[in-house]
Legacy VTK file of the C-alpha trace (Angstrom):
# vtk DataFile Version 3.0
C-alpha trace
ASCII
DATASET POLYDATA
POINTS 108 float
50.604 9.237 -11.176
52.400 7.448 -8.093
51.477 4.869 -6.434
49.742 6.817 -3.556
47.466 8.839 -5.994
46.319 5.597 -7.427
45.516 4.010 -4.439
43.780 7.089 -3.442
41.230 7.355 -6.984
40.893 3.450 -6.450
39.340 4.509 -3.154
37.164 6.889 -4.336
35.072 4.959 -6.718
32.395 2.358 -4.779
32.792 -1.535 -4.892
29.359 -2.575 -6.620
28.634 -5.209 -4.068
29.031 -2.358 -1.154
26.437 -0.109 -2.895
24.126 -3.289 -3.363
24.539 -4.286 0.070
24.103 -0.696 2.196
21.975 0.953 -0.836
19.425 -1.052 -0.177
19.563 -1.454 3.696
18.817 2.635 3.077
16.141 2.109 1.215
14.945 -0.061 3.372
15.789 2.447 6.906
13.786 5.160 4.216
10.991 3.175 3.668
9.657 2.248 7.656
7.407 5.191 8.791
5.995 5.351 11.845
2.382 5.843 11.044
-0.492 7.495 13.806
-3.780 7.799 13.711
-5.887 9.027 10.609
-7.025 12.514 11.516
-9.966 12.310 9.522
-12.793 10.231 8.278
-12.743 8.425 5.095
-15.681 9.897 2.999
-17.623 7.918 1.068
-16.587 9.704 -2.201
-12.995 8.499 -1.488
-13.964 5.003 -0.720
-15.685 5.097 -4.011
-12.714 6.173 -5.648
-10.618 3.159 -4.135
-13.319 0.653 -4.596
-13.355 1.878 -8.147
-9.585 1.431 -8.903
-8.543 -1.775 -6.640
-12.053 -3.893 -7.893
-12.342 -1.835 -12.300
-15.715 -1.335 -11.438
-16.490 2.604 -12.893
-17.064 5.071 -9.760
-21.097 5.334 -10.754
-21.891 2.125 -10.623
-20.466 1.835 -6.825
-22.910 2.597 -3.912
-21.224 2.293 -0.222
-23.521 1.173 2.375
-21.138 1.626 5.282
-17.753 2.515 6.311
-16.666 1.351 10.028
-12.867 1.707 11.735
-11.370 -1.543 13.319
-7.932 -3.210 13.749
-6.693 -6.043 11.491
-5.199 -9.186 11.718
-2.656 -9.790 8.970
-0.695 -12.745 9.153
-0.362 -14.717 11.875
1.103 -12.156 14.640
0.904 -8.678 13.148
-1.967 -6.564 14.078
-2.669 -3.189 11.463
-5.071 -0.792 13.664
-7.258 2.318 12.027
-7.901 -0.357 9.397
-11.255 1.056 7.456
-13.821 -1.926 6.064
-15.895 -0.556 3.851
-19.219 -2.046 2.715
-19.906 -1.680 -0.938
-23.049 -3.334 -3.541
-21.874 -3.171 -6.947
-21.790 -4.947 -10.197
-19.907 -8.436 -10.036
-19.487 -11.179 -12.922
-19.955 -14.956 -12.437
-20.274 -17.536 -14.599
-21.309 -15.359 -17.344
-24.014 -13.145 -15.732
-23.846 -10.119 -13.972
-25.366 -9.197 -11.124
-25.382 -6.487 -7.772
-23.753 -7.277 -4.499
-22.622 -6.690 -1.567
-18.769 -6.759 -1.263
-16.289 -5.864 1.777
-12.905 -4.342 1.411
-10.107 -3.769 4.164
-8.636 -0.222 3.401
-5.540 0.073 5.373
LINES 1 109
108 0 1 2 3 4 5 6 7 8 9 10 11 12 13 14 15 16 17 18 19 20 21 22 23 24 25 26 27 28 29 30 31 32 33 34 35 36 37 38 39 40 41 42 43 44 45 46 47 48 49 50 51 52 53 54 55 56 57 58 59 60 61 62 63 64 65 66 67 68 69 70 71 72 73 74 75 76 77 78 79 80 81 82 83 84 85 86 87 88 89 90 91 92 93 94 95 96 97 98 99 100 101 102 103 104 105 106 107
């Protein structure tokens, strides 16, 4: 090989540090959405099946008393709207004992 076809496969393969550097500034372009409005209602059966995952309660020991839509404030300046706070009573431990309440989440 000559000089000019080395230079030219040298080319070809990627400096590390320039796939580290724009690889993840794609990822990060990939990643932001832009997000709208839900187009439906969150049932209770799905909130149960959150609640159920995010708290290790099991699904039939959850009982939702009310699900209402509102805006968030997360942070200090940013604001997430079609935020869902759900209203559940279910089995929580303390000191020891066990007993029913009444615990919100924030579903965004």
């Amino acid at each position: 090989m000559d000089n000019f076809q080395e230079d030219h496969a040298a080319s070809r393969q990627l400096d590390p540090g320039f796939t580290h550097r724009f690889g993840g500034r794609g990822t990060l372009f990939s990643a932001t959405r832009v997000v709208g409005e839900p187009t439906s209602d969150l049932a209770p059966k799905d909130a149960v099946r959150l609640i159920a995952m995010k708290s290790s309660v099991p699904a039939d020991a959850i009982e939702i008393s009310f699900i209402l839509d509102r805006s968030a404030k997360c942070w200090e300046s940013f604001e997430v709207k079609h935020v869902r706070r759900v209203a559940a009573i279910h089995a929580v431990r303390e000191s020891g004992s066990q007993s029913r309440r009444l615990v919100f989440y924030d579903l965004f």
